[in-house]
Each structure stands twice: as structure tokens, then as C-alpha cells.
Backbone as CSV, one residue per row, in Angstrom:
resi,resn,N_x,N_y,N_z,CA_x,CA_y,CA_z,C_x,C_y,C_z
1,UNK,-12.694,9.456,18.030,-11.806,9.674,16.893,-10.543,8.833,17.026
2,UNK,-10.390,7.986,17.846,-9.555,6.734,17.782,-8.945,6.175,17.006
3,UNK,-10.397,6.139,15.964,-9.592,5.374,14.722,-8.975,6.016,13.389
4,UNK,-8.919,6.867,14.023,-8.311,7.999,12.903,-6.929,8.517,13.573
5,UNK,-5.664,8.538,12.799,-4.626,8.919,12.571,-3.887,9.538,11.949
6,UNK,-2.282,10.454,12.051,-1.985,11.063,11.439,-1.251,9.944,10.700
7,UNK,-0.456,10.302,9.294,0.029,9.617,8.125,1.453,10.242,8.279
8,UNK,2.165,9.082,8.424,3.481,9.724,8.159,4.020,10.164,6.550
9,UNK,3.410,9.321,5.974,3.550,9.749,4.390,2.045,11.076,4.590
10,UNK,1.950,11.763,3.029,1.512,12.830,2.312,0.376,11.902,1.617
11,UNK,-0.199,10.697,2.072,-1.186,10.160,1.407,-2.645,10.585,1.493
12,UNK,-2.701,11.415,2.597,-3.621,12.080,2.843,-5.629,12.290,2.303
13,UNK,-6.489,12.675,2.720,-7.441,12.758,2.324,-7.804,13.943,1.553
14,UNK,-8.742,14.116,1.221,-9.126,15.273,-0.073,-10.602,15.717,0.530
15,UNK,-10.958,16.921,-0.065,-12.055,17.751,-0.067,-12.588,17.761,-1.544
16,UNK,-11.938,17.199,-2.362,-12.167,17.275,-3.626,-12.751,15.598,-4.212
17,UNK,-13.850,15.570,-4.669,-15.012,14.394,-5.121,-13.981,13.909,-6.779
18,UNK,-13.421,14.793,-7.261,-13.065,14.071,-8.153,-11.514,13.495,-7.930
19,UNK,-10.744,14.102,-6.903,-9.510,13.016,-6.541,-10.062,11.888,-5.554
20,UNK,-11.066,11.741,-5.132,-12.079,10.799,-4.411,-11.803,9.743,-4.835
21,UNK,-12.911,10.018,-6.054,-13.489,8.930,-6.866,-12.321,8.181,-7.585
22,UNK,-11.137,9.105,-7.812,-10.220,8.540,-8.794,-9.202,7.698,-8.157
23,UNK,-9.866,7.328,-6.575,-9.149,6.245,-6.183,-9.623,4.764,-6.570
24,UNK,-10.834,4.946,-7.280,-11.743,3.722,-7.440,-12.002,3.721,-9.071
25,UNK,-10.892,4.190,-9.734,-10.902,5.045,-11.244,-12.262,5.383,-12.194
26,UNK,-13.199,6.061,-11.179,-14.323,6.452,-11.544,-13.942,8.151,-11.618
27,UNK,-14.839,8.898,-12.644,-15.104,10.063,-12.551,-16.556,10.774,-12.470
28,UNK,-16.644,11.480,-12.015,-18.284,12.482,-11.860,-18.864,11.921,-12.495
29,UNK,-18.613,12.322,-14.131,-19.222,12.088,-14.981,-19.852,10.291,-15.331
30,UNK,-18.915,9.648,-14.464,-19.750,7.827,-14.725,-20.578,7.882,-13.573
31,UNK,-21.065,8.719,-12.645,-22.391,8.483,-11.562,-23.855,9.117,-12.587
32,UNK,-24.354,8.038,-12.433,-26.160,8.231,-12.520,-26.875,8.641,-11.788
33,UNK,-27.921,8.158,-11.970,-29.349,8.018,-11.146,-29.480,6.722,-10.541
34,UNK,-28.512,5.707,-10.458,-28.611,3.998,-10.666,-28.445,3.927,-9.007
35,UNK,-28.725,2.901,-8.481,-28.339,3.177,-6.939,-26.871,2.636,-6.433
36,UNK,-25.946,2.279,-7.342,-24.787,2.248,-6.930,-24.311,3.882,-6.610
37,UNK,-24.534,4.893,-7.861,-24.296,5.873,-7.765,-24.760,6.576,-6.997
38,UNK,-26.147,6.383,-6.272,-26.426,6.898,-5.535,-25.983,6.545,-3.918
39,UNK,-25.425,5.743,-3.995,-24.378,5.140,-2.527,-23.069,5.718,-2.575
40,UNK,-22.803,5.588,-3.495,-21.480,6.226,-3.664,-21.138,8.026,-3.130
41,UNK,-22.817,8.712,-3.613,-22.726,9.926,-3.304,-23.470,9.878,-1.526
42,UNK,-23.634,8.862,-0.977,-24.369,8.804,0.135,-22.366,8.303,1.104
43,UNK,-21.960,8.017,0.049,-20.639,7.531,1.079,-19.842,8.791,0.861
44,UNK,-19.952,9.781,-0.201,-19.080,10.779,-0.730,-19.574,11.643,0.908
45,UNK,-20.727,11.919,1.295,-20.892,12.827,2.403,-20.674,12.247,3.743
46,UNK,-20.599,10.984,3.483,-20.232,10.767,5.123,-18.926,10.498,4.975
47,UNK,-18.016,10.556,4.018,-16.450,10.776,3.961,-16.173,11.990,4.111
48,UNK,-16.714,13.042,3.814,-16.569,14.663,4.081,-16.711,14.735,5.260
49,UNK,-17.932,14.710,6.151,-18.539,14.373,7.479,-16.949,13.968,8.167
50,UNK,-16.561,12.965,8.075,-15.317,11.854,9.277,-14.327,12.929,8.706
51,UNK,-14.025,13.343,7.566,-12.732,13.844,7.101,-13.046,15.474,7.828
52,UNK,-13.643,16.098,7.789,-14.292,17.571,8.521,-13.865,17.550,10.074
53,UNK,-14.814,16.145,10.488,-14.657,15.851,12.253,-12.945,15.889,12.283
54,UNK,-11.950,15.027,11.643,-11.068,14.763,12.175,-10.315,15.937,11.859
55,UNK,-10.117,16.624,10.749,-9.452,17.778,10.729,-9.874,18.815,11.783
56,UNK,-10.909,19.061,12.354,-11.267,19.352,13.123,-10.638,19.404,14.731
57,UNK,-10.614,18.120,15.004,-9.959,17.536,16.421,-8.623,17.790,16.717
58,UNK,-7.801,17.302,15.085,-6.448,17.188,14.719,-5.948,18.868,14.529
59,UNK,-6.592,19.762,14.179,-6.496,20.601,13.827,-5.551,20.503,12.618
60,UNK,-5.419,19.469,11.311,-4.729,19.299,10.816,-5.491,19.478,9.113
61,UNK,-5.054,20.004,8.077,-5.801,19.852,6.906,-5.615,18.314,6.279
62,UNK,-6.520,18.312,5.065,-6.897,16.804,4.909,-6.027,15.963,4.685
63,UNK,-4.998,16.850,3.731,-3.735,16.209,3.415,-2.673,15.300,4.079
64,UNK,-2.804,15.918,5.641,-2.505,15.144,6.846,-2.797,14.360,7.603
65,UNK,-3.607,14.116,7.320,-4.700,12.958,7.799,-5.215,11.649,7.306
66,UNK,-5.191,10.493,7.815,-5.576,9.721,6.912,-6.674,8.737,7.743
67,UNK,-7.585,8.662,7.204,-8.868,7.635,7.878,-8.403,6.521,7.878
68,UNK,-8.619,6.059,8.832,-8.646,4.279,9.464,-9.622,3.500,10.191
69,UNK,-9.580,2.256,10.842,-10.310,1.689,11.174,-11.777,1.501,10.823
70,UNK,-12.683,2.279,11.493,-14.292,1.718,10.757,-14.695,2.960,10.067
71,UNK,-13.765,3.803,9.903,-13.516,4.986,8.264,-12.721,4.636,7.480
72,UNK,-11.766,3.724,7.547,-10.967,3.221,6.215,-12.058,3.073,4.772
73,UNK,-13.265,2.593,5.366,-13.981,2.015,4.141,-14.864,2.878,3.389
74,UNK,-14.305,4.435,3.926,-14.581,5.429,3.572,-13.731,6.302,2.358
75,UNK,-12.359,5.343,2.590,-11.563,6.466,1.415,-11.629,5.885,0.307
76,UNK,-11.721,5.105,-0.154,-12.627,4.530,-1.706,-13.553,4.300,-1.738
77,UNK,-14.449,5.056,-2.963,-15.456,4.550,-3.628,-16.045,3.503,-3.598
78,UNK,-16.938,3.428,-3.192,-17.649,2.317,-3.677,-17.547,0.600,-2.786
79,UNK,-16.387,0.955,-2.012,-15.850,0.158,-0.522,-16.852,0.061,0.869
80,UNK,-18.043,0.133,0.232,-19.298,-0.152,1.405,-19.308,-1.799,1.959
81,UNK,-20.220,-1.890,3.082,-20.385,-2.954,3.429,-21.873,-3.195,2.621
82,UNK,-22.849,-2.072,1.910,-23.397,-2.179,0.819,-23.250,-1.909,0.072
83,UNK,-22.352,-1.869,-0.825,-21.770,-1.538,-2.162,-20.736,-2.529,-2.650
84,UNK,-20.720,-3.073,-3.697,-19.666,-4.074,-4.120,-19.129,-3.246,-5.394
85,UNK,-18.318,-4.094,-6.113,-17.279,-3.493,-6.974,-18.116,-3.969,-7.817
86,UNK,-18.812,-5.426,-8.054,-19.573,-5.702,-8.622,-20.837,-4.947,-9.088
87,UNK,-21.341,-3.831,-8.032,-22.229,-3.140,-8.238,-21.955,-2.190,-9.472
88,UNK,-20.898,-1.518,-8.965,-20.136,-0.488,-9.689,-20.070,-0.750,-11.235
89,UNK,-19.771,-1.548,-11.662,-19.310,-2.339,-13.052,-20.831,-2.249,-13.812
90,UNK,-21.446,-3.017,-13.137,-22.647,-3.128,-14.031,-23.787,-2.186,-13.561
């Protein structure tokens, strides 16, 4: 858990899928069946997963916490090393 740190700002992580997504100004309602959307909800659980572990360790709620290093690419949407923005769009 190394790469995870506390935030001196309140920028914190969420338990909530729709302040998630609305970092990548998507809502619920624009995911399909399409396989962007379906990555997106495959990255939505392994962001819960790292965000769970570290509150966990930290004993800190999400709000306090902020993912980094090889979880940074976890706190937006759609920020995969398979997923492009390009995907997203079309």
C-alpha cells in the first residue's frame, strides 16, 4: 500500500459510482452493454477493491484518502491502460 497516501486537501475518494464517474463527466445512465462500458464497470470494482484495502490499512474513510501511483489510474473513468477516451466517445 505504498502507493497510496493521505491528501492534505479533502479531494478524497468516494464509495459512490455516480461522484466516480462524474470525474470523467459521464453518468450511470450513459453505460451500456458496449465494452467500453463494460471496462469502466470492471475498473468501477477494482477502484472499490484499492479504495476498501486502503481505508482499511489507513483506518481512514474515503474522503481522506487519495489513490496514487499504479491506482491513480483508478480515480477516473475510463483512465485504463485499456480504455481510451477515444473509446468512451464513440
Amino acid at each position: 500500500m505504498e502507493n497510496i497516501y493521505l491528501s492534505p486537501e479533502l479531494i478524497g475518494e468516494t464509495k459512490d459510482v455516480e461522484i466516480w464517474l462524474s470525474r470523467a463527466g459521464l453518468k450511470f445512465a450513459d453505460l451500456g452493454n458496449d465494452a467500453a462500458s463494460k471496462a469502466i464497470r470492471q475498473q468501477w470494482r477494482e477502484y472499490q477493491a484499492a479504495v476498501q484495502r486502503c481505508c482499511i490499512s489507513l483506518r481512514q474513510p474515503p474522503e481522506q484518502i487519495q489513490l496514487s501511483g499504479v491506482y491513480a489510474h483508478l480515480r477516473i473513468p475510463g483512465h485504463t491502460a485499456s480504455t481510451t477516451n477515444d473509446q468512451l466517445v464513440g
